[in-house]
C-alpha positions as CSV (number, residue, x, y, z in Angstrom):
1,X,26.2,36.6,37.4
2,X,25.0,38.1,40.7
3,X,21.5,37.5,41.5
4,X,20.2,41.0,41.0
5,X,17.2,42.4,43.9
6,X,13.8,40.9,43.1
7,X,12.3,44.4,42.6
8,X,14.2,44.1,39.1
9,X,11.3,41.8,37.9
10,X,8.7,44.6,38.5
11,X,10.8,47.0,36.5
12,X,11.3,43.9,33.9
13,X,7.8,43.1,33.5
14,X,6.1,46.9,33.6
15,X,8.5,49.4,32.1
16,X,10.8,47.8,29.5
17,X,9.3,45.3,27.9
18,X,9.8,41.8,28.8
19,X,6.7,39.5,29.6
20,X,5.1,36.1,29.8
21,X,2.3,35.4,27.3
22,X,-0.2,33.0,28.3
23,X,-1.5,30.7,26.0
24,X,-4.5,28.8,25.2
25,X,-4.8,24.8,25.8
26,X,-6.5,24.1,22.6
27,X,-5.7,26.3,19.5
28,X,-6.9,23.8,17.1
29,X,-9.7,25.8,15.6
30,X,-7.0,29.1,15.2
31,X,-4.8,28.1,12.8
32,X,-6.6,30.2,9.6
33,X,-4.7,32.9,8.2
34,X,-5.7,36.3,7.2
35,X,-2.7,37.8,5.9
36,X,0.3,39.8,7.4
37,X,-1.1,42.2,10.1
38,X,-1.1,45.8,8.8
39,X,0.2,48.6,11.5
40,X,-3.3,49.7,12.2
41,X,-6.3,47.5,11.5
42,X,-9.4,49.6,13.5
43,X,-12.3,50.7,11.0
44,X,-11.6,54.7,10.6
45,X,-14.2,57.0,9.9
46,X,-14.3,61.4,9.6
47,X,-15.5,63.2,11.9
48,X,-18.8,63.8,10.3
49,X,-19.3,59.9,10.3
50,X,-18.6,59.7,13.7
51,X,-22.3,59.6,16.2
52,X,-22.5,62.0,18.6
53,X,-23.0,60.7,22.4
54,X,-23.0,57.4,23.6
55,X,-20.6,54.9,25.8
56,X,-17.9,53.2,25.2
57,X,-17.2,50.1,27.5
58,X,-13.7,48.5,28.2
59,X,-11.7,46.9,30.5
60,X,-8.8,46.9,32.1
61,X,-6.8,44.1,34.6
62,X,-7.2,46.7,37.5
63,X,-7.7,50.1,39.2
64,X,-3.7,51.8,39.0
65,X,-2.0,51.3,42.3
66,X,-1.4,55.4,41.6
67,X,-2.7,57.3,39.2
68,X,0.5,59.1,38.5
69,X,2.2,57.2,35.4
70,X,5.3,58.5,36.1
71,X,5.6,56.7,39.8
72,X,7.0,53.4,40.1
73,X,3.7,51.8,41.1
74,X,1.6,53.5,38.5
75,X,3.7,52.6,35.1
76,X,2.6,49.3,33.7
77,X,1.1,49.2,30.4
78,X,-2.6,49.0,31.6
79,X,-1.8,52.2,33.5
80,X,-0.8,53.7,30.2
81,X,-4.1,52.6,28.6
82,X,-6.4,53.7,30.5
83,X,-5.2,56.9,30.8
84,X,-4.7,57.6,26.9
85,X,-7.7,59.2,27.1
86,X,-7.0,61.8,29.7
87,X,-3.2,62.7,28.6
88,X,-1.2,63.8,25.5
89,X,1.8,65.6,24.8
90,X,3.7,67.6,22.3
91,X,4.3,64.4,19.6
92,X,1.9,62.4,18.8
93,X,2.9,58.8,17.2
94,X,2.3,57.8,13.5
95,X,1.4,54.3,11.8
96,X,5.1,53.6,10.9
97,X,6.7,54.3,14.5
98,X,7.4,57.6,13.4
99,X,6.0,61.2,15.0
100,X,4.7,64.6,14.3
101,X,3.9,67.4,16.3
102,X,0.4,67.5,18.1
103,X,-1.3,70.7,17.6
104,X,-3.5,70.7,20.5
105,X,-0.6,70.7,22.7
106,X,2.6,72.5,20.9
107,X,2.4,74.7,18.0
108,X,6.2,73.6,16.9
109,X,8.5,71.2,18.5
110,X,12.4,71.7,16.8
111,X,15.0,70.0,16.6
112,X,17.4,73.6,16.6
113,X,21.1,72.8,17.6
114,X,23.2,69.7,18.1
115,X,26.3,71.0,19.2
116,X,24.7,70.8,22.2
117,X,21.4,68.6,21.0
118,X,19.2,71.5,21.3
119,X,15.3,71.5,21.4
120,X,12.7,74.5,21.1
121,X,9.3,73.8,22.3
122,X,6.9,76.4,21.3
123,X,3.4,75.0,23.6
124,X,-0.4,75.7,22.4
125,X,-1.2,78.9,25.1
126,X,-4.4,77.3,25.3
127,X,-3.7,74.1,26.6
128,X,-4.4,74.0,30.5
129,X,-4.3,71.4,33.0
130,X,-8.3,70.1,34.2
131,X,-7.9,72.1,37.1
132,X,-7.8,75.0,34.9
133,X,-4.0,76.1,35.4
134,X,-2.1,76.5,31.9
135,X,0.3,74.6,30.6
136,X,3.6,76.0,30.5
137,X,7.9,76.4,31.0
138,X,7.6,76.1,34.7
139,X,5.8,72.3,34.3
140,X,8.8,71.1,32.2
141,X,11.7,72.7,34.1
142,X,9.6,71.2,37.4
143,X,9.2,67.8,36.0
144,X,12.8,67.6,34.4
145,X,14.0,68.0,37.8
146,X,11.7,65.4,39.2
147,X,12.4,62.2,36.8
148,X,16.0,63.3,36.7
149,X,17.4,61.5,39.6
150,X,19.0,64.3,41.2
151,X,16.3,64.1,43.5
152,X,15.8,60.9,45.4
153,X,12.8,61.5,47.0
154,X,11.3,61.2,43.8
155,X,9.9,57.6,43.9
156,X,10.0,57.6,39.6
157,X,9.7,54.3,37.7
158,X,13.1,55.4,35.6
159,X,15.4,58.3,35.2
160,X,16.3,57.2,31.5
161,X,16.6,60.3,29.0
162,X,15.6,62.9,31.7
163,X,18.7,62.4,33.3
164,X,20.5,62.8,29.7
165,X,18.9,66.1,30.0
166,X,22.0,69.2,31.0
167,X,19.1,71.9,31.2
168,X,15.6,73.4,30.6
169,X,14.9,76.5,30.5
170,X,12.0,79.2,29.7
171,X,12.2,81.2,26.2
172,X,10.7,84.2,24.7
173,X,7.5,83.8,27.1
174,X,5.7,81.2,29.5
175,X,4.8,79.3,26.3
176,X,8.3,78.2,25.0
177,X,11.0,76.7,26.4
178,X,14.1,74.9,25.7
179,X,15.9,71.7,26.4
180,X,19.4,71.0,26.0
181,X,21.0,67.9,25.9
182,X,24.5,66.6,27.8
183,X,25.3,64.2,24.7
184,X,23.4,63.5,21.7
185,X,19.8,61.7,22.3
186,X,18.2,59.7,19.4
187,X,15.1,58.9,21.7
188,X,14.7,62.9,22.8
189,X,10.9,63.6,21.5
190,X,10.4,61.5,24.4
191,X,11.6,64.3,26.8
192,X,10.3,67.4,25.3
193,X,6.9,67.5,27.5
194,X,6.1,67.7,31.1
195,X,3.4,64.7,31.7
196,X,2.3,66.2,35.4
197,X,1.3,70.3,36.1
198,X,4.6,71.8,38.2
199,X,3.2,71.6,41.8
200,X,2.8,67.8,41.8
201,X,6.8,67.7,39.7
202,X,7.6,70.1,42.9
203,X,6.5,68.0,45.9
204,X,8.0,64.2,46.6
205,X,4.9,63.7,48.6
206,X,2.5,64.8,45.9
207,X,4.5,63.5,43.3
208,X,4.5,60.1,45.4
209,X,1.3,59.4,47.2
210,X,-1.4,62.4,46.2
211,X,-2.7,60.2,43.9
212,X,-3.5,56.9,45.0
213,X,-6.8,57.2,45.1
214,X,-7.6,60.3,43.2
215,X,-6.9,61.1,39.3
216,X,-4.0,63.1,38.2
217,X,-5.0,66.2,36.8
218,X,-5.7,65.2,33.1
219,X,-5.1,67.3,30.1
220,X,-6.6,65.3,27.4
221,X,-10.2,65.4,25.9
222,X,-11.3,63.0,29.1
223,X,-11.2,63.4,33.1
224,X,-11.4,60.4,36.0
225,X,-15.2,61.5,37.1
226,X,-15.6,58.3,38.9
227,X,-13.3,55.7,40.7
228,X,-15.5,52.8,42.1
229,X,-12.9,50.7,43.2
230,X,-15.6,48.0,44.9
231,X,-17.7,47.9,41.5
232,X,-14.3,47.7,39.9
233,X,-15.7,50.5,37.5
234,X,-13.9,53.5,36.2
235,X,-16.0,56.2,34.4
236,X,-14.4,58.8,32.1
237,X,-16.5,62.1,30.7
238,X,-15.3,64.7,28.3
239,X,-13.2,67.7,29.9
240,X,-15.5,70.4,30.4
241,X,-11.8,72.8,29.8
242,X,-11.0,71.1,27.1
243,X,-9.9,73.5,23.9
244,X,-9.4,71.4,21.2
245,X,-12.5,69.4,18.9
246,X,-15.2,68.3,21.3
247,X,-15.1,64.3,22.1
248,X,-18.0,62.5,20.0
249,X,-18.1,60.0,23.0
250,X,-20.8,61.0,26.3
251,X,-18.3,58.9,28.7
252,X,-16.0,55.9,28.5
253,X,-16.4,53.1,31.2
254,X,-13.9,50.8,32.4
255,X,-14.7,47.3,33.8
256,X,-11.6,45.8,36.1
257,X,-11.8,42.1,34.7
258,X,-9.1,39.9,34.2
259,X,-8.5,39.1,30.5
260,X,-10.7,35.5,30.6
261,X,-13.2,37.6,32.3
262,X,-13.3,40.4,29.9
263,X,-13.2,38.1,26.5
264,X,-16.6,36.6,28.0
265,X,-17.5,39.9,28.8
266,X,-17.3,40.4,25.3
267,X,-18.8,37.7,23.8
268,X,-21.8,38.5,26.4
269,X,-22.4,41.8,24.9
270,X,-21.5,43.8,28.2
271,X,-18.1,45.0,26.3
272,X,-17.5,47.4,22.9
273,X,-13.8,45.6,22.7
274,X,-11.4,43.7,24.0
275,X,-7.7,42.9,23.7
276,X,-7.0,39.0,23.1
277,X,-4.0,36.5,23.1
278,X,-3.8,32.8,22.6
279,X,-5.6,32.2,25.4
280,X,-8.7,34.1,25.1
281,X,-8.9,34.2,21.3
282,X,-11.6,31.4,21.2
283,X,-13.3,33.0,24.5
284,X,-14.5,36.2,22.5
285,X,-17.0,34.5,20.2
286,X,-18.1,35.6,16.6
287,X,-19.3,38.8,17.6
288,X,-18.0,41.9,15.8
289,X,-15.0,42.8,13.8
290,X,-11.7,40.4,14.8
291,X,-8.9,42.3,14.3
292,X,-5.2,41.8,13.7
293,X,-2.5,44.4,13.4
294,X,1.4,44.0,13.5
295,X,2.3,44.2,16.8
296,X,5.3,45.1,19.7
297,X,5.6,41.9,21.3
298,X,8.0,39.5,20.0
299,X,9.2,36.0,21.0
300,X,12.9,35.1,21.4
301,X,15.3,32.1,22.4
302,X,18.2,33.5,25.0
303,X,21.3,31.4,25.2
304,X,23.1,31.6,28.2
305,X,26.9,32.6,26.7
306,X,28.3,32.9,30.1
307,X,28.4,29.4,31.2
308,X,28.2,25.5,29.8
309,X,27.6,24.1,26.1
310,X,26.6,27.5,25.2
311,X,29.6,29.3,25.8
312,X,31.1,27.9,22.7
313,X,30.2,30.2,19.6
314,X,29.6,27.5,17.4
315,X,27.0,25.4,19.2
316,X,25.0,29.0,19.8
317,X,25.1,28.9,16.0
318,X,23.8,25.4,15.5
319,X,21.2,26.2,17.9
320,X,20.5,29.2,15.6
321,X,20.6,27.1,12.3
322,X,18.5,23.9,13.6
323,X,15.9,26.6,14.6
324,X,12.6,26.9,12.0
325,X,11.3,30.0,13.3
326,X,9.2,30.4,10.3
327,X,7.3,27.1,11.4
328,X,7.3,28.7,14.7
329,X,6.2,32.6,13.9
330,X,3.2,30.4,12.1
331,X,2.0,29.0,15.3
332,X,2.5,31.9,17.2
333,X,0.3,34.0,15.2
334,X,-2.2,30.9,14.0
335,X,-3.3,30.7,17.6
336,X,-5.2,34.1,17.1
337,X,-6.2,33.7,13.1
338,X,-3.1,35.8,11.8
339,X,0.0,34.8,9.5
340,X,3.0,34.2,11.0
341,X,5.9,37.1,10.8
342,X,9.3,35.8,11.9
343,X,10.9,38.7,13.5
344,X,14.5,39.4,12.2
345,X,16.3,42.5,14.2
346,X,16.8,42.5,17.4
347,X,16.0,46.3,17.8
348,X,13.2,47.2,15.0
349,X,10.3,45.4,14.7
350,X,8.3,44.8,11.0
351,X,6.0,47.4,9.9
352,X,8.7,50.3,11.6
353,X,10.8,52.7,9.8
354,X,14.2,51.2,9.2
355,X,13.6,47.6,9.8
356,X,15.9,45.3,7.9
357,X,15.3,41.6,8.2
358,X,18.9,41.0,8.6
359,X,18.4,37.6,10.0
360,X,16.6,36.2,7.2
361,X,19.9,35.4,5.6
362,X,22.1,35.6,8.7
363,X,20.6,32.2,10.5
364,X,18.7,30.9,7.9
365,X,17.1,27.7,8.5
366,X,19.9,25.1,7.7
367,X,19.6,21.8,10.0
368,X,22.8,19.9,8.1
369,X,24.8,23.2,8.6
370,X,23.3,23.1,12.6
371,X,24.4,19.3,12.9
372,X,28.4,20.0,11.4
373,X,28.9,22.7,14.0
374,X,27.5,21.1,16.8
375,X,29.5,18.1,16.1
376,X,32.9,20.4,15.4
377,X,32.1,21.5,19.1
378,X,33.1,18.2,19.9
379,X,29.7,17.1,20.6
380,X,27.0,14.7,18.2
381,X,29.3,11.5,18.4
382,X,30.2,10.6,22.1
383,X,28.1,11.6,25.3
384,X,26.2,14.8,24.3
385,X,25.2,17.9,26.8
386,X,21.4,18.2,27.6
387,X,20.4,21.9,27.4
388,X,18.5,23.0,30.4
389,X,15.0,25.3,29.6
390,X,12.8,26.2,32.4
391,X,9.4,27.3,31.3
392,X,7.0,29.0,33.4
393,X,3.8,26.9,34.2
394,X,0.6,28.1,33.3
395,X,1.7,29.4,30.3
396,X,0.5,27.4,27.7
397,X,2.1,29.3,24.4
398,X,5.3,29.8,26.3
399,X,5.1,25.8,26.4
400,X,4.1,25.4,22.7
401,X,7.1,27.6,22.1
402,X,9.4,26.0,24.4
403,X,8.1,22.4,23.2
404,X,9.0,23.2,19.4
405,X,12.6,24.5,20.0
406,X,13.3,20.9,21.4
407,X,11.7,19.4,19.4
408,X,13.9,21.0,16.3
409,X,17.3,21.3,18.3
410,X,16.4,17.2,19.1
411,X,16.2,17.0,15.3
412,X,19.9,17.8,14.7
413,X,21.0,15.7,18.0
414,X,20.7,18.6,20.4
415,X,19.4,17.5,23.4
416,X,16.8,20.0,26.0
417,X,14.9,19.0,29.1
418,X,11.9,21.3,30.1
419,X,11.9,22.4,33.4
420,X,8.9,23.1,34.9
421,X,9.3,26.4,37.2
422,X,6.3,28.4,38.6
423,X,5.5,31.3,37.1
424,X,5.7,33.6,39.8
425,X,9.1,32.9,40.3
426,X,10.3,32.8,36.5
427,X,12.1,35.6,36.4
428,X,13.7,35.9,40.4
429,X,14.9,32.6,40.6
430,X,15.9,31.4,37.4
431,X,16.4,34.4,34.3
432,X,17.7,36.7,36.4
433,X,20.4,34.8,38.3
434,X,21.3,32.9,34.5
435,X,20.2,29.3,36.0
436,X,19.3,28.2,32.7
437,X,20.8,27.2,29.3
438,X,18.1,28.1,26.8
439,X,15.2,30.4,28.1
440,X,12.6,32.0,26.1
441,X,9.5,34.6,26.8
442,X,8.9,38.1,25.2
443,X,10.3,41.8,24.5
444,X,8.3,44.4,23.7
445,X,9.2,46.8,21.0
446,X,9.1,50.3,20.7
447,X,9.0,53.7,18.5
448,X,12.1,54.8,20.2
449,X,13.8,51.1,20.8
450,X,17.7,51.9,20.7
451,X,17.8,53.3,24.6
452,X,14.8,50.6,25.6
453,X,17.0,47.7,23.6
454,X,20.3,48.3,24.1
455,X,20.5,47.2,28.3
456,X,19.1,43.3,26.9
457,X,22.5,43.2,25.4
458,X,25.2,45.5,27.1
459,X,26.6,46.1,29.8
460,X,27.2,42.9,31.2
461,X,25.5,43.5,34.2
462,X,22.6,45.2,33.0
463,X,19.3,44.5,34.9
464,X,18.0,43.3,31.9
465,X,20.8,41.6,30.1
466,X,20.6,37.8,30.5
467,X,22.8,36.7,27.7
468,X,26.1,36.0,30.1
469,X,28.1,37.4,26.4
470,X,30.6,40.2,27.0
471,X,31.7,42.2,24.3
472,X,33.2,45.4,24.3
473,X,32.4,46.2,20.7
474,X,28.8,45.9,21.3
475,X,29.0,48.8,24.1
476,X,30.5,50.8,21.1
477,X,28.4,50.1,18.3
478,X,25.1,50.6,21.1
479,X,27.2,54.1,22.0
480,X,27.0,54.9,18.1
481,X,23.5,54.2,17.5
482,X,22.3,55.9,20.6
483,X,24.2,59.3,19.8
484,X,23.1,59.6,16.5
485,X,19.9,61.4,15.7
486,X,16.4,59.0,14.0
487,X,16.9,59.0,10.0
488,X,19.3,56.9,7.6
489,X,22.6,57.8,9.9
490,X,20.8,55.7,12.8
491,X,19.1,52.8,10.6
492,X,22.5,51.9,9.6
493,X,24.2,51.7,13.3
494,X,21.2,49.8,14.2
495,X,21.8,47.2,11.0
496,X,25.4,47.7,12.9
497,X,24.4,46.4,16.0
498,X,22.1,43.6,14.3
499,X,24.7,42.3,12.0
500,X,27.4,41.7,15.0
501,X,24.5,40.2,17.2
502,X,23.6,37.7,14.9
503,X,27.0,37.0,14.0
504,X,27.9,36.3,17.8
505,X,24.1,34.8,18.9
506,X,23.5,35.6,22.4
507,X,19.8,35.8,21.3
508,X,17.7,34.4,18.7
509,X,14.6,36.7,17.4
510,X,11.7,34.3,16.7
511,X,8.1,35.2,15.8
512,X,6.2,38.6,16.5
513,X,2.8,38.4,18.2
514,X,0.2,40.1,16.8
515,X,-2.0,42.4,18.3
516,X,-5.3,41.2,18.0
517,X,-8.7,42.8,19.1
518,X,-12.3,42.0,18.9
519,X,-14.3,45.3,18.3
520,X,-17.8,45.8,18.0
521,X,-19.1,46.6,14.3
522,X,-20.2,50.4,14.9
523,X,-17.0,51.3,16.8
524,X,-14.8,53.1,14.4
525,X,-11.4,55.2,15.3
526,X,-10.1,52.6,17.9
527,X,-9.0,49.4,17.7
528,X,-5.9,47.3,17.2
529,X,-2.6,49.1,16.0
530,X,0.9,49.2,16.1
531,X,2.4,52.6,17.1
532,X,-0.5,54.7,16.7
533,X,-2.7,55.4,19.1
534,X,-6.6,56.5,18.9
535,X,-7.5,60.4,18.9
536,X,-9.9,60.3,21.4
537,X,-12.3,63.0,20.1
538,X,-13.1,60.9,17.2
539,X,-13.3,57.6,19.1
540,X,-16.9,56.9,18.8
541,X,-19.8,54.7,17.0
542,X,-20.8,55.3,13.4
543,X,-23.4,57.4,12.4
C-alpha cells in the first residue's frame, strides 16, 4: 500500500477514532473488580437537590489551537469537552447511544420523506447565539455550504455527511428549515444543526482564523469569559442570554495539565474530577467517588492480509482462535478496578442499541483448533514464520497488550517479535504504510458508528483501513448498512457486516476500555458515561 501523507495521522488520531493508550508500569494493586461498567455511572440528583453557586474545577491537556470545533485544528476530543458546556444542538444523546430531540434548541426534529431522505427542523425561536443574534434557517443553509466541500477555502476537519447533503432550505418561517438528502443517511441527526451563527459559516477567514484566540460565539448555558493562556486557565460563567433553566454552577474553570499532572491535581484537592487510564489510575488517590462506566474505546489486533504469513485465511484464523481475549479484556480493564468486557462487533460497542456479540461464538477461544490450521497452512512442523508487531514505546498497556498476544500465539507455535518503534512515529512510518504483520492500538466507538467504521475496513485505500484485505462484498454489505435508516432494518446489515468480518479476520475485536473517573463526593450530574453527556444546568454540588 502507498504510504499515505503524514497529515493522515492527525485526522487518525483526533477525528475518527484511533489512539494510543498509555499505560501504567505497575498495575499490581488494580486488578479488583467491581462489576461490568453501566452506560452512565455519575451520581444524579433533581434539580432541587442541586446547590446553587459554586465552582467546578477541571482540566484539560490544552488551550484549543482554534476555538472553532469544526476547523481542522480545533476538532480533537479535548476540544469537544471543553466546549460541552458552551454548545448544543437539536438532538441530544441518550444512555443507550440513542437520541431525542433537545427542547432548548428545536421544538421537533422529523424524520418526513425518504424518497428523497427528508428532514424538517422546526428550531426553539428563542434560542440565540451569545452575541444575542437568533438562531435560525440562514445558520444551517450557511454552514451546510461551509463543511460541504464545495468550498475549499473552508479549512474543515471533514466533509463527511454534509457533503451527503443535496439541499437546505428555509420553511414556513426563519425558524424551520429543511434538509434533503442525495442518498439515504443512517448517521443524518448528525447534520440537522448548524454548530457556528451564519456570518462565521459565510467567511473562510472567519470560519478559519477568527478564532484562535477568542471563543466562538457559544449557545449553551456557558460562555469563554476568560482565556489565560500563560496561567493555562480557562474560566467559563453562565450565559447572561441564555433562555432555557438557569445553570446551578457560578463558573466552571479549566486547568491545562497533562493527564499525570491532573490525577495529582486531584489527589491534591485542587480538582472536582478527573479522567483516568492505566496510567494514572493509582495517581488519583482515595479521594472521592471512582467511577467506571462502559466505555468507546476498544482494543483490537489488525492482521496485515495484504502481505506475508497473514495473507493466508487460515493462519488469520488460528491467530483468531489461539487468542484469549477474555484473559485479555480482564487486564485491560483490571488496570483501572473494572471487569473485563471482551468486545465482539466490529461496529457496535456493549451497552449500545443493536449490539450483538457475534464473535463470542464466531472465534471462540479454541488453541487445538488455532494449532490444526496453522499447521494446514503449511507451517508448525518445518521452519515457522516469525510475525512482526511493532509497539509504540512509552506505552506501557499497549505493551501489556502486545506482550500477551505473543505470548498466546507462542502457545500454539506462532512465533511474534516486538518491535520497539517510537511513538511519535507509530502511525507515519509503520501502520500507515502496512510495515507490520500484527499491530494493535485502539478505535473509538460511536452513537452513529456505521459512516465512522466502515473506512477501517473498505475501500482498500481508505486512510484509515490498514487491514491490506480487499473484498468487494464488504463495499456492498457497508453500502447496505449505511443506506438504511437506525432501527432493526440497520442492526441486521450491521450483524451483516460483522458476520462476514469475522468469517474473513482482517481484524480481531479484543477488550473494551472503560471509562473511568474519579469525582468528588458532592459533585452530582457529571461524571463518567457512555453516550450521554451532562446537562450543564444541573451540573453542580449537592445541596
Amino acid at each position: 500500500m502507498v504510504l499515505r501523507a503524514a497529515a493522515v495521522l492527525t485526522a487518525l488520531v483526533l477525528v475518527t477514532g484511533c489512539s494510543l493508550l498509555p499505560g501504567q508500569d505497575d498495575h499490581a494493586a488494580a486488578h479488583d473488580t467491581r462489576g461490568t461498567p453501566p452506560s452512565v455511572a455519575w451520581q444524579s440528583a433533581a434539580r432541587d437537590d442541586v446547590r446553587a453557586g459554586g465552582r467546578l474545577t477541571l482540566a484539560t491537556a490544552a488551550v484549543p489551537g482554534n476555538f472553532n470545533p469544526q476547523h481542522v485544528d480545533g476538532a480533537g476530543s479535548a476540544e469537544s469537552e471543553l466546549l460541552a458546556p458552551t454548545t448544543g444542538g437539536a438532538v441530544r444523546l441518550t444512555a443507550d447511544g440513542g437520541w431525542e430531540v433537545d427542547p432548548d434548541y428545536a421544538e421537533s426534529v422529523t424524520l418526513s420523506a425518504t424518497d428523497p431522505q427528508t428532514v424538517s427542523v422546526r428550531l426553539n425561536p428563542r434560542a440565540v447565539w451569545s452575541d444575542g443574534t437568533a438562531i435560525t434557517a440562514d445558520d444551517m443553509i450557511a454552514f451546510w455550504k461551509a463543511q460541504n466541500g464545495s468550498d475549499k477555502d473552508f479549512q474543515v476537519f471533514s466533509t463527511a455527511g454534509w457533503d451527503a447533503i443535496a439541499d437546505v432550505r428555509e420553511g414556513d418561517d426563519e425558524f424551520s428549515y429543511v434538509v434533503e438528502f442525495k442518498q439515504l443517511t443512517a448517521d443524518w441527526p448528525l447534520f440537522v444543526y448548524p454548530r457556528v451563527p451564519d456570518e462565521v459559516a459565510a467567511d473562510p477567514r472567519a470560519f478559519n482564523d477568527g478564532f484562535t484566540e477568542r471563543p466562538l460565539p457559544s449557545n449553551g448555558p456557558f460562555v469563554i469569559s476568560e482565556v489565560d493562556r500563560e496561567a493555562g486557565r480557562i474560566t467559563q460563567t453562565p450565559n447572561p442570554l441564555w433562555w432555557g433553566d438557569r445553570p446551578k454552577l457560578d463558573r466552571i474553570v479549566w486547568r491545562v495539565a497533562a493527564p499525570s499532572v491532573a490525577a495529582k491535581a486531584y489527589r491534591a484537592g485542587e480538582l472536582d474530577a478527573v479522567h483516568l487510564d492505566a496510567q494514572t489510575y493509582t495517581l488519583a488517590g482515595e479521594r472521592g467517588v471512582m467511577q467506571r462506566a462502559a466505555g468507546l474505546e476498544w482494543s483490537h489486533l489488525t492482521m496485515n492480509a495484504g502481505s506475508g504469513p497473514l495473507a493466508v485465511q487460515d493462519v488469520r484464523r488460528a491467530v483468531a482462535l489461539a487468542l484469549d481475549r477474555d484473559a485479555i479484556a480482564a487486564v485491560t480493564a483490571g488496570d483501572v478496578g473494572a471487569e473485563g468486557v471482551v468486545q465482539d462487533s466490529m461496529v457496535y460497542v456493549p451497552s449500545q442499541r443493536g449490539y450483538a456479540a457475534t464473535g463470542a461464538k464466531a472465534i471462540a477461544h479454541d488453541p487445538a483448533a488455532a494449532r490444526k490450521l496453522f499447521e494446514k497452512a503449511g507451517y508448525g512442523t518445518g521452519e515457522e514464520p516469525t510475525l512482526r508487531m511493532p509497539v509504540p514505546d512509552d506505552t506501557p498497556a499497549n505493551l501489556e497488550r502486545a506482550e500477551l498476544v505473543r505470548d498466546q500465539l507462542g502457545a500454539v507455535g506462532i512465533k511474534v517479535d516486538l518491535e520497539s518503534v517510537s511513538a511519535d512515529d507509530f502511525f507515519e512510518t509503520r501502520v500507515i504504510p502496512l510495515d507490520f504483520d500484527l499491530v494493535t492500538f485502539t478505535w473509538t466507538g460511536s452513537a452513529f458508528p456505521v459512516e465512522l467504521s466502515q473506512p477501517r475496513f473498505s475501500p482498500l485505500d481508505s486512510a484509515q483501513n490498514f487491514t491490506g484485505l480487499d473484498d468487494d462484498t464488504l463495499a456492498g454489505l457497508w453500502d447496505a448498512a449505511g443506506s438504511t435508516l437506525a432501527g432493526p432494518a440497520q442492526d441486521a446489515a450491521v450483524r451483516a457486516i460483522d458476520a462476514r468480518l469475522f468469517r474473513r479476520l482482517p481484524m480481531v475485536p479484543l477488550a473494551m476500555v472503560p471509562e473511568v473517573m474519579a469525582v468528588d463526593d458532592d459533585v452530582v450530574n457529571y461524571g463518567a458515561s457512555q453516550f450521554e453527556t451532562p446537562d450543564f444546568t444541573v451540573v453542580g454540588f449537592r445541596g
